[in-house]
Structure formats: structure tokens, C-alpha cells
LOMAR-88525 format. One record per residue: residue number from 1; residue in three letters; x, y, z of N, C-alpha, C in turn. Coordinates in pm, whole numbers. Each point is the difference from the previous one (the first is absolute). Layout:
N
    k    r     n_X     n_Y     n_Z    ca_X    ca_Y    ca_Z     c_X     c_Y     c_Z
  NUM  ALA       X       Y       Z       X       Y       Z       X       Y       Z
...
***
This chain:
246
    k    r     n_X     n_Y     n_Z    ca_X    ca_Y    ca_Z     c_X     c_Y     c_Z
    1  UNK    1198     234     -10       1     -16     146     -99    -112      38
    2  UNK      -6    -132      50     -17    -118      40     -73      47     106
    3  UNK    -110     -25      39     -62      18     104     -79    -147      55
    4  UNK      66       7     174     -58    -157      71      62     -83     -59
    5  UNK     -56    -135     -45      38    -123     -41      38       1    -131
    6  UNK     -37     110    -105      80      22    -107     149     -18      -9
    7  UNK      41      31     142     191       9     -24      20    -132      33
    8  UNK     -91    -107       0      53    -130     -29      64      16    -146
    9  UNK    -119     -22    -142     109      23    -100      26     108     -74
   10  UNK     -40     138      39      92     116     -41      84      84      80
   11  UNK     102      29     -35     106      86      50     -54     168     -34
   12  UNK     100      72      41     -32     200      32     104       2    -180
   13  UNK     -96     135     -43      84      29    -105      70     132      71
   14  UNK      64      76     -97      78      48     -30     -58     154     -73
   15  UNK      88     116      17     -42     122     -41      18      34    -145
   16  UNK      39    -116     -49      63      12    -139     -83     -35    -123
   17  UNK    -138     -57      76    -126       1     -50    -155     120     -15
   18  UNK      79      52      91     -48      84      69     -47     163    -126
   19  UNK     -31     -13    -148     -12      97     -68     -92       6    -115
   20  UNK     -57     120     -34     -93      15     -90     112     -47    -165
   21  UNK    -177     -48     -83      69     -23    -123    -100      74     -96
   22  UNK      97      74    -127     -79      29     -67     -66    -105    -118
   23  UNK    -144      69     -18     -40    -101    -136     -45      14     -55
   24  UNK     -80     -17    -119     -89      76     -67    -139      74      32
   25  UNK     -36     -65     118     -70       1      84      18     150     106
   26  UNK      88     -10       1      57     110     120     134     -72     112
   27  UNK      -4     101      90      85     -11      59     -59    -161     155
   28  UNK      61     -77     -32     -66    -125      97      68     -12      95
   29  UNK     -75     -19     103      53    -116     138     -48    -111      44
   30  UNK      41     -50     125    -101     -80      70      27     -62     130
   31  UNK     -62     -54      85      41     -38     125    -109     -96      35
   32  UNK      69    -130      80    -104    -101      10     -68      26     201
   33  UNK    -127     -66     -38     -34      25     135       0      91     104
   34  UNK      26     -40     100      26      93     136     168      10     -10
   35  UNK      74      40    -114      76     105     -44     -55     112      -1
   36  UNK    -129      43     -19     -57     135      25      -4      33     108
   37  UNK      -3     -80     114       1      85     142     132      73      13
   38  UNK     120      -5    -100     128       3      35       6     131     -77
   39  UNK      16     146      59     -88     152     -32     184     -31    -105
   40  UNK     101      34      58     121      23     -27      70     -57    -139
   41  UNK     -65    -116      21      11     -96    -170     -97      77     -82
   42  UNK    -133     -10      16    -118      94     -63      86     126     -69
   43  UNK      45      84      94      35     145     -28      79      -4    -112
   44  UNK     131     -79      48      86     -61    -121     -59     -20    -131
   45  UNK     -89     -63     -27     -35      10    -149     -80      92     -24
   46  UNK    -102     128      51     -64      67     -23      96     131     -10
   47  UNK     133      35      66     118      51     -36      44     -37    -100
   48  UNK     -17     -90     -71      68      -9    -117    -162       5    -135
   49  UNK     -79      37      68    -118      81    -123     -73     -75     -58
   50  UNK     -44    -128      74     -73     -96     -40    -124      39     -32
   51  UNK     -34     -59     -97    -144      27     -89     -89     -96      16
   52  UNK      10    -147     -26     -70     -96       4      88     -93      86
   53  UNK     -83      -2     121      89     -91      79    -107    -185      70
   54  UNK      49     -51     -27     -77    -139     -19      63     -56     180
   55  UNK    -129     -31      66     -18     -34     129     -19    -153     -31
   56  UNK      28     -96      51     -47    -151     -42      18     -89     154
   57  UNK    -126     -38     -15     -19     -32     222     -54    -150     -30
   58  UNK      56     -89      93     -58    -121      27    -149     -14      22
   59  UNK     -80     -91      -5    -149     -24      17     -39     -12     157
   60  UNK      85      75      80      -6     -74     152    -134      46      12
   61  UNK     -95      68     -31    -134       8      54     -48    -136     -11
   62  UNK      10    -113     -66     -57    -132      -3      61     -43     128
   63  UNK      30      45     104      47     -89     124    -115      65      78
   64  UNK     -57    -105      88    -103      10     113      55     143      38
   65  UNK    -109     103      67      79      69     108      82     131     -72
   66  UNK      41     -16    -149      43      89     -42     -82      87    -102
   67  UNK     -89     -85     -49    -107      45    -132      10     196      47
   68  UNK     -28      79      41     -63      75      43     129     110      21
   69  UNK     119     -54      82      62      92      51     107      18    -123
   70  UNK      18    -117     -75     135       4    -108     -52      98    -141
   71  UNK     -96      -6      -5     -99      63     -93      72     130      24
   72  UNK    -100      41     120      49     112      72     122      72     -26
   73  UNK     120     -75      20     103      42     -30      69     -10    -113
   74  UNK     -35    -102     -78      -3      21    -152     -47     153      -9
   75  UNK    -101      72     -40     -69      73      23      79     162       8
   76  UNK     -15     -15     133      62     143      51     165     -25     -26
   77  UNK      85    -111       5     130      21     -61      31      80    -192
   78  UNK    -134     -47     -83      19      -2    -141     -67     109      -6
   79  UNK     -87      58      81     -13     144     -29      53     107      46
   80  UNK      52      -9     102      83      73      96      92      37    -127
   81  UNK      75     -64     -36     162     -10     -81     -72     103    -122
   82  UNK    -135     -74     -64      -9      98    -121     -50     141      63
   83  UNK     -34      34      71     -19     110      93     166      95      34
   84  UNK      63     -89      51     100      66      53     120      -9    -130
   85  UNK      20     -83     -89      52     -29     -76     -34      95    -143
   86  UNK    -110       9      12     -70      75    -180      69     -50     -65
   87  UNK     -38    -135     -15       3     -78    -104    -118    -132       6
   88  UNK     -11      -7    -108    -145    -144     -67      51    -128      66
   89  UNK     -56     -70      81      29    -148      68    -112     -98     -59
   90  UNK      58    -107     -36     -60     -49     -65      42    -148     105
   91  UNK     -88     -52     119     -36     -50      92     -23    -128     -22
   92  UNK      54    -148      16     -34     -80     -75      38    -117     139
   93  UNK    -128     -35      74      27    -129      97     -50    -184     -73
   94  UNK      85     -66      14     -38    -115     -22    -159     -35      44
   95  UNK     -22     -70     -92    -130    -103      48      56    -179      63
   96  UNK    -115     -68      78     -16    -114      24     -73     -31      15
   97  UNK     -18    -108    -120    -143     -83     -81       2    -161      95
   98  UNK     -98     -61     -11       5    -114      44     111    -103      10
   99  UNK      61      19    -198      89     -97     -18     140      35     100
  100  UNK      -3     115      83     144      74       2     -58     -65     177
  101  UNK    -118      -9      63     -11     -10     129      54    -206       7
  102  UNK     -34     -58     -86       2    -129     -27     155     -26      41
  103  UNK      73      62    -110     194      -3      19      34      22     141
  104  UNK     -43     125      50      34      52     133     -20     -45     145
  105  UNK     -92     -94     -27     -90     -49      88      15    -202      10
  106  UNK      44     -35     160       3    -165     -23     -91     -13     127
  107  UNK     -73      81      89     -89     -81     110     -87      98       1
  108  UNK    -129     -39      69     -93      47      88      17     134       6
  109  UNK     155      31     103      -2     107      87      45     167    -124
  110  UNK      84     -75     -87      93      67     -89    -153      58     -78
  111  UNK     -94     -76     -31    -115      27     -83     -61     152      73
  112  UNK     -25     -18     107     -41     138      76      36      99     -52
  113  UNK     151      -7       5      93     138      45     -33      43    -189
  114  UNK     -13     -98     -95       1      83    -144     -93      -5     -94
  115  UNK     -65      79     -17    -101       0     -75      16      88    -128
  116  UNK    -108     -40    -122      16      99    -123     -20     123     -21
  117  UNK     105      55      -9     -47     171     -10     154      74     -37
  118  UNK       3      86      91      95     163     -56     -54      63    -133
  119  UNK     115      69     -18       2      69    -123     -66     136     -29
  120  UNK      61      66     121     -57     149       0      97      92     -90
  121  UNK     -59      40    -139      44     -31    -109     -57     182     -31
  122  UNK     106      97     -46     -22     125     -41      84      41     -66
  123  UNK     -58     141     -81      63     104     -70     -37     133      41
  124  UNK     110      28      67      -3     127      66      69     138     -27
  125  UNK     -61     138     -40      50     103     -33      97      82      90
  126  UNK      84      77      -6      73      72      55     -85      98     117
  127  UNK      36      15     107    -118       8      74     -79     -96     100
  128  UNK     -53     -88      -7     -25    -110      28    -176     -50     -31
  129  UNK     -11      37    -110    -146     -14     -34       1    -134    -115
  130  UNK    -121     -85      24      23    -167     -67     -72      87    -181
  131  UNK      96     -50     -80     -48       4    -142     -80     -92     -46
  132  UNK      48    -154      84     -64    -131     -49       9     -90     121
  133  UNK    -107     -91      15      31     -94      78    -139      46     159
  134  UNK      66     -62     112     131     -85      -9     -88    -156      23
  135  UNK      76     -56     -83     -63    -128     -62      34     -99     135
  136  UNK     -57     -68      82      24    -108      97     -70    -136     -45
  137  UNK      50    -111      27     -24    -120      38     -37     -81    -109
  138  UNK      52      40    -115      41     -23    -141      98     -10     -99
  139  UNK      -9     -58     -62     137      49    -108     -50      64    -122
  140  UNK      54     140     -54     -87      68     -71     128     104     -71
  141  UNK     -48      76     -74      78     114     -88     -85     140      42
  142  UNK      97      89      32     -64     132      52     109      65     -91
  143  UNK    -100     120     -83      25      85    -121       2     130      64
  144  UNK      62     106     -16       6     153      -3      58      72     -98
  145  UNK     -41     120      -2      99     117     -47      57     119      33
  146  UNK     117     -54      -2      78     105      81      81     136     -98
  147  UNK     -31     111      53      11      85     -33     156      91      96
  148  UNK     122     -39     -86     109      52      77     -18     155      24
  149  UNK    -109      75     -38      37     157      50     -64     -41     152
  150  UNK    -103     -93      38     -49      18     149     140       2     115
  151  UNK     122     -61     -77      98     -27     123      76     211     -22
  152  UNK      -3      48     -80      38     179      37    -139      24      67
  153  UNK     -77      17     -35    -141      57      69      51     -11     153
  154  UNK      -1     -89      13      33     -85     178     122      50      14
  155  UNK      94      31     -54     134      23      82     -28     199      19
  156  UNK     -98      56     -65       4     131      23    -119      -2     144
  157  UNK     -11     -85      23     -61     -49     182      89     -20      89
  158  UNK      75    -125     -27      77     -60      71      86     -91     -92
  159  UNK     130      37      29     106     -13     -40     123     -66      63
  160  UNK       9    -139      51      36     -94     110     192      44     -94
  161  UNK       9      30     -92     171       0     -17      16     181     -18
  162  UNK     -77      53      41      -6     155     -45      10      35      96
  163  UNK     -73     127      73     -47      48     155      11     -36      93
  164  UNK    -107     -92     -70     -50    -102     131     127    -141      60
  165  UNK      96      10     -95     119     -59      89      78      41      88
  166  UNK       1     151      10      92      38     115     148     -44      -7
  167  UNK      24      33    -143     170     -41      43     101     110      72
  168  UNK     -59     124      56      74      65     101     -49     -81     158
  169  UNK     -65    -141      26      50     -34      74     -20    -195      16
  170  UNK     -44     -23    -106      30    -150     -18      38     -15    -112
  171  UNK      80    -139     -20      71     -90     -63     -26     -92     -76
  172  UNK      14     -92     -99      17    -128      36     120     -61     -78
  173  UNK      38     -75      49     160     -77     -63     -64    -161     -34
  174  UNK      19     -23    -148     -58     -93     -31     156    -112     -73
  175  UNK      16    -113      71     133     -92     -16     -45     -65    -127
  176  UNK      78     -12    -114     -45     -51     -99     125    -129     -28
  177  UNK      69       8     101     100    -153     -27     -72     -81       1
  178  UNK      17    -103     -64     -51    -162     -11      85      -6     139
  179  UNK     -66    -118      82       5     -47     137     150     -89     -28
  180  UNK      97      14      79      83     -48       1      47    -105     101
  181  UNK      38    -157      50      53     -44     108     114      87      25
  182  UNK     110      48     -53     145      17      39     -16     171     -85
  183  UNK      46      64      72      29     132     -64     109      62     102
  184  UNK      81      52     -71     140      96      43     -26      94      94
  185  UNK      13       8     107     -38     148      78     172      72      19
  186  UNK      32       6    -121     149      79      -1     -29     189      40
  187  UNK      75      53      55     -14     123      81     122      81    -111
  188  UNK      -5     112      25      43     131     -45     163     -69     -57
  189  UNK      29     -59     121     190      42      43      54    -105    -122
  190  UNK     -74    -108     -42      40    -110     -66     -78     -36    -153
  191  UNK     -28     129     -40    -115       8     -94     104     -58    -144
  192  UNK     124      53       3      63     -73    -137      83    -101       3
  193  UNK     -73    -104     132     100    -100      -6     -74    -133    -138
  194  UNK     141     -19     -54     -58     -55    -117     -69    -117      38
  195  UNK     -19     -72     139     -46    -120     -28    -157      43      28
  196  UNK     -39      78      18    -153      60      13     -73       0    -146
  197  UNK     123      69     -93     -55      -4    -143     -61      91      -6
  198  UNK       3     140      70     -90     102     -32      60     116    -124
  199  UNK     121      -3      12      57      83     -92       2     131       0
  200  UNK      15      34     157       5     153      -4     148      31      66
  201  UNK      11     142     -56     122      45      47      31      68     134
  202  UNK      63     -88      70       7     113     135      33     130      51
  203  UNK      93      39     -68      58     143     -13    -125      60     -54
  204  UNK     -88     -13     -92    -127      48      -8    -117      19      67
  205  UNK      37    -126      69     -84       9     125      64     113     136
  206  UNK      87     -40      19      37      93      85       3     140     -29
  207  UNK      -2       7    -128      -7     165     -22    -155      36       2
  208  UNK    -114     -53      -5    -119      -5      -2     -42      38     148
  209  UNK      51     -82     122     -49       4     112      77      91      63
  210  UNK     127      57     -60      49     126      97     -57     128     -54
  211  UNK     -57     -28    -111     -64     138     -33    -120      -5      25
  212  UNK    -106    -110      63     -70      30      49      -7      31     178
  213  UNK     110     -58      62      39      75     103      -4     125       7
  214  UNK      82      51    -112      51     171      34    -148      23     -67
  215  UNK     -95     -22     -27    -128      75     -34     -80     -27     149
  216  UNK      35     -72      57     -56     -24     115      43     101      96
  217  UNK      69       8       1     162      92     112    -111     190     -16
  218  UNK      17     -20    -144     -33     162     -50    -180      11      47
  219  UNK     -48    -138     -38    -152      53      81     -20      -8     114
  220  UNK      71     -57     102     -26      31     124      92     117      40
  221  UNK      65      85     -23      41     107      30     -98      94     -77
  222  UNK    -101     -15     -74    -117      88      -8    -109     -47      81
  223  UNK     -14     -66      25    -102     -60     200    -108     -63     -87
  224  UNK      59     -59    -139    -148     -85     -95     -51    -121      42
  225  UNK     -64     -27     128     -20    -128      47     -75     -48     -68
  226  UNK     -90      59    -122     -65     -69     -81      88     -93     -84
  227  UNK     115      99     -68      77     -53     -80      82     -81      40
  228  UNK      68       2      77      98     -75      40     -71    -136      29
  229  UNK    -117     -37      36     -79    -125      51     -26     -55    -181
  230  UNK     -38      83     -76       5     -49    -154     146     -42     -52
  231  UNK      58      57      48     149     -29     -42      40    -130      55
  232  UNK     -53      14     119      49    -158      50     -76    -130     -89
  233  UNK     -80      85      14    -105    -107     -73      51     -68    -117
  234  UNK      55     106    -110      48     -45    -154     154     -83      53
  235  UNK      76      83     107     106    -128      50     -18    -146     -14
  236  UNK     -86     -13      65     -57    -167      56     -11     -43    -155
  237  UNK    -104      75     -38     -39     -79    -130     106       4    -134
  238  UNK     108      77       1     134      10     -69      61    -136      62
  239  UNK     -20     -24     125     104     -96      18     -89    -145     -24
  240  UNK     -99      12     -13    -139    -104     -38      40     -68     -95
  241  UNK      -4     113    -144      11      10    -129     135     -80     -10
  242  UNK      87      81       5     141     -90     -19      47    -144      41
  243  UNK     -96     -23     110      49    -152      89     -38    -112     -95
  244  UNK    -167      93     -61     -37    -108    -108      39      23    -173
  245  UNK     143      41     -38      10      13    -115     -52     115     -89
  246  UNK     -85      66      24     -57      97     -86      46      72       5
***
């Protein structure tokens, strides 16, 4: 996610990036920048049981005016997550050394705005307590040891994919298509027309959605307004599923 003048030269990714990997190491993630303010992306990989998840933030504290507050939010974003996340963040902001203000910089005024510094630089436990660090306004190597039983210890506290998610009354629906210009928004009625290329059978289909009718029919003649609102629900997303091939 491009933030300000960044979306000069980067574009928005895609949900299809969007997942933990295993490694020898453990189970990894990561997210750049003020991608951490974004709770919903966050959740997404800590739902999928991230262990070591790698935060990596621009040096913007070297800008006049920001030293102080970007820190800041470096900060409370990379501990927050290993807090709410119970999992090890391993926190890593750029530095800017002289030679890097020299490139960046062609007048007077430009000289102000950048000076040498960032690099609020940590290793943080599940929980949100610093193991190492946090190293600023340098370029340096920060060592720990991490001990994978601290991430159970912490989930018999708080448990952000357990309890403490509340899936009797939130959600989250996470899109994992690669971003498409042109995509098919074909509907129910036209699902096996061959030039779609989906390859499903309609008579199958149609036998699918009248029997979920008559399951519909039979729960509202038992007064299940719970059910029947779930029922609609799996409708929509039956007819979701099929429009896109699956």
C-alpha cells in the first residue's frame, strides 16, 4: 500500500500476497510500513498463525518534523501486532547516512527537510516486550533468542484467532485473486455458457439452487429467522462461487 507521493512509482498489491510462509525458522510473515495501521490485513496473517512476522518501515524519521512522531509509530504499530498477534516481530526501519542525504538532496531548502538518522530498529516478543534493540540512527545487527513456547504461554492470555476473535459475531473475508483489469461478472442463469469457459453444468446447477430453495421454504415455515438469513447468505455465495468457476 503506497502511501502520499509513493503512488508516483508504486501501484496497490493484491490479496494474493497476502500469506504466511513456512520455514525452518517457523511460520513467517511480513508487512511493510504503515501497512500496519491496516488492523484487517494484520488479522489476515495472524489468522493464518504467524510466528515470526518481519515489519520493514522506511527511515522517514530523518525528515525535519518527523524524527519523534514516526518513531512513535514505528513503535506502538510493531508492538501492538506482537501483542495482539503473539507472535516475535522482528522490526527493521531503514537508516539515512550522509551519503544517502547527498543523492536526495539538490538545494538549500531540500537540505532542511533531510537529515541523518531513522532506524528504529527491534526484536520484539509476543506480547509486546523489546528482547533487543531498539537500535536508532545507525546501521547495526540486533541479536535475540527466541524461544517459540513464549508464543503458547501468550495465547493461554490472549488468543487474537481463539476467543478472543469472536467468530459468533465477526468475520473476515480475505480476496486472494491476483488483481485483475477485465474479469467476467457472469451470474447464475448463464453459468455454462461455453464462451465463459467455466465448465459447469447447468442442470447441476439448477438442481443445486432449487434444493436450496425448498430448504429455505421448510425453514421459514419453522419461523428460523436465524436460519433462513444464513441460508440466504450461503445462496449469494453459491451463486459467487459458480460465476467464478470454482
Amino acid at each position: 500500500m503506497p502511501t502520499h507521493v509513493e503512488r508516483v512509482h508504486w501501484g496497490m498489491g493484491d490479496g494474493s500476497y497476502l500469506n504466511v510462509y513456512d520455514t525452518e525458522l517457523g511460520r513467517m510473515s511480513g508487512l511493510v510500513c504503515w501497512e500496519h495501521t491496516m488492523d484487517l490485513v494484520r488479522h489476515s496473517l495472524i489468522a493464518q498463525r504467524s510466528q515470526l512476522h518481519c515489519a520493514v518501515w522506511v527511515g522517514f524519521s530523518s525528515i525535519t518534523g518527523w524524527d519523534t512522531l514516526f518513531d512513535m509509530s514505528t513503535e506502538l504499530s510493531a508492538r501492538y501486532h506482537a501483542q495482539v498477534g503473539g507472535c516475535f516481530v522482528i522490526n527493521c526501519q531503514s537508516t539515512v547516512d550522509k551519503d544517502n542525504v547527498e543523492k536526495l538532496t539538490q538545494t538549500d531548502y531540500q537540505k532542511e527537510w533531510i537529515k541523518p538518522g531513522g532506524g528504529w530498529t527491534a526484536i520484539i516478543a509476543p506480547g509486546g516486550s523489546i528482547l533487543s534493540g531498539p537500535l536508532k540512527g545507525k546501521e547495526g545487527i540486533l541479536y535475540a533468542e527466541v524461544d517459540m513456547k513464549l508464543i503458547a504461554d501468550m495465547a493461554h492470555w490472549h488468543d487474537a484467532i481463539g476467543h478472543y476473535s469472536r467468530p459468533d459475531v465477526t468475520s473476515l473475508l480475505l480476496n486472494r485473486e491476483p488483481y485483475k483489469v477485465l474479469r467476467d461478472m457472469n451470474n447464475a442463469n448463464n453459468i455454462s455458457n461455453p464462451k465463459n469457459g467455466s465448465g459447469h453444468d447447468q442442470q447441476s446447477v439448477d438442481q443445486i439452487m432449487n434444493l436450496l430453495k425448498q430448504l429455505e421454504q421448510n425453514l421459514r415455515s419453522s419461523e428460523s429467522d436465524e436460519l433462513s438469513r444464513r441460508l440466504s447468505e450461503i445462496q449469494r455465495e453459491a451463486v459467487h462461487a459458480f460465476t467464478r468457476g470454482n
